[in-house]
C-alpha positions in Angstrom: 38.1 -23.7 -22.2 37.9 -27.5 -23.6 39.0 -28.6 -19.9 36.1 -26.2 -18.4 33.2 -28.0 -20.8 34.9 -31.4 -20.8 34.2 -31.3 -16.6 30.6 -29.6 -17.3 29.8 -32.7 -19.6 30.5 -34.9 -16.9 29.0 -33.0 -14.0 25.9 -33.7 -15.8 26.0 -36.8 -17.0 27.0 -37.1 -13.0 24.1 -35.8 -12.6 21.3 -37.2 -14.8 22.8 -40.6 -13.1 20.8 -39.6 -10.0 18.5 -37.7 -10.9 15.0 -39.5 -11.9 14.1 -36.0 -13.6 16.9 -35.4 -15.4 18.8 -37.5 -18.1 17.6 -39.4 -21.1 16.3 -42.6 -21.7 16.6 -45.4 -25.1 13.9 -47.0 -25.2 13.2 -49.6 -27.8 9.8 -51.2 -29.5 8.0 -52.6 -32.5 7.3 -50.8 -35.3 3.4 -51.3 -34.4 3.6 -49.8 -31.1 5.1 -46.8 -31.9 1.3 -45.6 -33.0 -0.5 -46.2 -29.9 1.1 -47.7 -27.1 4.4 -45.6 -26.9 2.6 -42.2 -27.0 0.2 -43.0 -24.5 2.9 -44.1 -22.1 5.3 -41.6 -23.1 2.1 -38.2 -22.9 1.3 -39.9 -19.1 4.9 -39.9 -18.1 5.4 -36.4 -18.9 3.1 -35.0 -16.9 4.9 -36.5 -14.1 8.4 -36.5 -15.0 8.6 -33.1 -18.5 12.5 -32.7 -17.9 13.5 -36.2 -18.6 14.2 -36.9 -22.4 13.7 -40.0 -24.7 15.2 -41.4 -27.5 12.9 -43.7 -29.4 13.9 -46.9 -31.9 11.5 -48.6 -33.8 12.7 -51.7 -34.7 12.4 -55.9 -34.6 11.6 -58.0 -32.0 15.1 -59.8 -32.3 17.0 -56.4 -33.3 15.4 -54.8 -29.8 16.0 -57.5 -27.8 19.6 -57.2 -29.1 20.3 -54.0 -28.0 18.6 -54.1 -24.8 21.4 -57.5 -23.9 24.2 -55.2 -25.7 23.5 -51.9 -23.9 22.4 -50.0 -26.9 18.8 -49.2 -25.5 18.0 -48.9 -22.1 14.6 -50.7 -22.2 12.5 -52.3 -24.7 8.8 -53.1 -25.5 8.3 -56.4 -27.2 6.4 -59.0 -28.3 6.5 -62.1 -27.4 8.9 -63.2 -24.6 12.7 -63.6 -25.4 13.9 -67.2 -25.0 16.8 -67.2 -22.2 17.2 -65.8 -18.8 19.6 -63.0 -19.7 16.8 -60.4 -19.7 14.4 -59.1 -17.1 10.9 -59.4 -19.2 7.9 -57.6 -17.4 4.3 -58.8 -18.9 2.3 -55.3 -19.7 -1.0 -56.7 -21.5 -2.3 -58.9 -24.2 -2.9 -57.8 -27.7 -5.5 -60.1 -29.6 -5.0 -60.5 -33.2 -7.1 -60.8 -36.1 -7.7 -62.0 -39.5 -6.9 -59.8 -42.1 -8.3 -61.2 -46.0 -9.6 -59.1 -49.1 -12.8 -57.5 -48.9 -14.2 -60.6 -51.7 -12.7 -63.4 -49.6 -14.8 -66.3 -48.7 -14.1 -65.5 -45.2 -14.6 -62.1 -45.0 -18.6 -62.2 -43.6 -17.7 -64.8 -41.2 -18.3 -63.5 -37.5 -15.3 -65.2 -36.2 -12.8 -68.0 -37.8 -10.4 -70.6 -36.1 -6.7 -70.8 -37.1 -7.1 -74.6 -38.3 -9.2 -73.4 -41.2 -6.8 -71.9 -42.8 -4.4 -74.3 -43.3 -5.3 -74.2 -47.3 -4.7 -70.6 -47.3 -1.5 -68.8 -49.0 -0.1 -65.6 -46.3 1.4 -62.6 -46.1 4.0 -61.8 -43.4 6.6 -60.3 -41.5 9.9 -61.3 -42.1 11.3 -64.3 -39.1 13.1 -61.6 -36.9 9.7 -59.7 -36.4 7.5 -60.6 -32.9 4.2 -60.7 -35.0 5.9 -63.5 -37.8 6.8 -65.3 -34.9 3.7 -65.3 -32.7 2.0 -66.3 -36.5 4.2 -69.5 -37.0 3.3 -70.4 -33.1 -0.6 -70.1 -33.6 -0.5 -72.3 -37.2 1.9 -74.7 -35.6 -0.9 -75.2 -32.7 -3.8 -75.5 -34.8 -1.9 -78.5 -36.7 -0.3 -76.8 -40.1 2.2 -75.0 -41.3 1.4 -71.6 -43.2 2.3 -71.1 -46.8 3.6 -67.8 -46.6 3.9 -66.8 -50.3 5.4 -62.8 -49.6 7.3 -61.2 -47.0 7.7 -57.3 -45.4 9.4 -55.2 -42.4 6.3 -53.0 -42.3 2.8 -53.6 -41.1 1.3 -50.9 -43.0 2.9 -52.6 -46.4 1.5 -56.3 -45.2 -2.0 -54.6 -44.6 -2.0 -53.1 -48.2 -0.6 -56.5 -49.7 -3.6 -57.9 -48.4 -6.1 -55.5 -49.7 -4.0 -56.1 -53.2 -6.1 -59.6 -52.9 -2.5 -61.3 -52.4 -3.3 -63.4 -49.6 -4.2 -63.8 -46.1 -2.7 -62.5 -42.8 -2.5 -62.2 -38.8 -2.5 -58.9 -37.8 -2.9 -56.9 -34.4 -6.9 -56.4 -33.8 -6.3 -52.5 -32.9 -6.2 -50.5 -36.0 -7.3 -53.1 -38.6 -10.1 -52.4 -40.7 -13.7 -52.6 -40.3 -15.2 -50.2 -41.9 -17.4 -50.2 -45.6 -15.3 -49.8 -48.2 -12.5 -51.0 -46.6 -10.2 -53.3 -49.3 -9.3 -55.9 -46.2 -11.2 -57.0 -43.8 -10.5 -58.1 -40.2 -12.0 -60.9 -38.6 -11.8 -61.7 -35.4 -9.8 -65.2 -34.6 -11.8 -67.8 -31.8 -8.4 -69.0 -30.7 -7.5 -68.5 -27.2 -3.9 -68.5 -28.8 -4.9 -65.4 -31.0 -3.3 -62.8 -29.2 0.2 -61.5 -28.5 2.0 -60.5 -24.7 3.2 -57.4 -25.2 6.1 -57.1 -22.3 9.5 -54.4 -21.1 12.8 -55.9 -21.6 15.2 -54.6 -19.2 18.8 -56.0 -18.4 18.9 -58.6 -16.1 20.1 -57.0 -13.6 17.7 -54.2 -13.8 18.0 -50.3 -15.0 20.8 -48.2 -13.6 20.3 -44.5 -14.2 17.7 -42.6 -12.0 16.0 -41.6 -15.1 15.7 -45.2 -16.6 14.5 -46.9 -13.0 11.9 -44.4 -12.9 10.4 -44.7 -15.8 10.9 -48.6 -15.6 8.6 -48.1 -12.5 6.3 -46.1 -13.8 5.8 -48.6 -17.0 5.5 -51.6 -14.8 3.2 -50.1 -12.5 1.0 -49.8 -16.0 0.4 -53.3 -15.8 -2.1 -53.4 -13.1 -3.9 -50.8 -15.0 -4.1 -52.6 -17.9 -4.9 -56.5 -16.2 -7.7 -54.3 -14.2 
């Protein structure tokens, strides 16, 4: 009986191997994404593809880029670009980011800010391994300082409530910041062309393997066009 379901296993692993509706796909992304981005994409591709299955990580920029070199995820959605060749990076959209302060900051009725003015200004952030920290040290390191970041997370959720604490400043992805009255931080919008972060699929260099992973692959990349339309 153990030989019968050893050769069932296999016939369909075979089989999920070449077929693009079967089989399951690891698919990687930053913590952020996982409340917009990776629903939508995931609810559109299930109405063309419902039998194909999906395990999801949430996790670092650096730790998804990781697995996607070592074969531990399939494909991953990241921010920004990894450095090297070794991976096959796909641009998807941009993301602008804001400014987050407290609600009784002396920025917080301006219309719109640069990053050089607040080079006097103590920060919140991610941790170094995280996309957003990363794409943060960039944009001050452009506009001519380097921040003083005073506090550092692993969840965007805890660096909006630091902020709304009064504990200092951050960058933070415009899409689900606060805008609202009453709100404890505010988000302002940044003039800095820099201001915004590529959100791209890693794949292996040498592209996705499994029917179910090259069709998805596909159908994410096709996204782009959608989204640079």
């Amino acid at each position: 009986m153990r030989a019968i379901g050893e050769i069932d296993g296999a016939e369909q692993r075979i089989a999920s191997l070449v077929d693009p509706d079967r089989g399951t796909v690891a698919l990687g992304f930053l913590h952020s994404y996982g409340t917009w981005l990776v629903p939508d994409l995931l609810a559109g591709y299930r109405r063309i593809a419902p039998a194909t299955n999906f395990e999801l990580r949430g996790a670092a920029a650096d730790a998804v880029v990781d697995d996607v070199h070592q074969g531990r995820l399939d494909l991953g959605l990241t921010s920004p670009r990894p450095a090297g060749d070794d991976l096959r990076w796909t641009p998807l959209q941009d993301e602008p980011l804001c400014l987050l302060v407290p609600s009784g900051h002396r920025l917080a009725r301006r219309r719109s800010v640069k990053a050089a003015e607040l080079s006097e200004e103590e920060f919140v952030a991610l941790q170094p391994v995280f996309g957003l920290r990363q794409v943060t040290d960039r944009l001050c390191t452009a506009a001519g300082f380097r921040p003083r970041i005073t506090m550092e997370c692993t969840e965007l959720s805890t660096l909006r409530a630091l902020v709304a604490a009064g504990l200092g400043i951050a960058l933070v992805p415009a899409k689900g910041s606060p805008s609202g009255p009453g709100d404890q931080a505010v988000a302002v919008p940044l003039k800095d062309p820099e201001a915004r972060r590529t959100i791209g699929l890693v794949a292996p260099a040498e592209g996705p393997r499994a029917a179910a992973v090259v069709r998805f692959y596909d159908y994410v990349c096709s996204t782009a066009h959608a989204y640079h339309a």
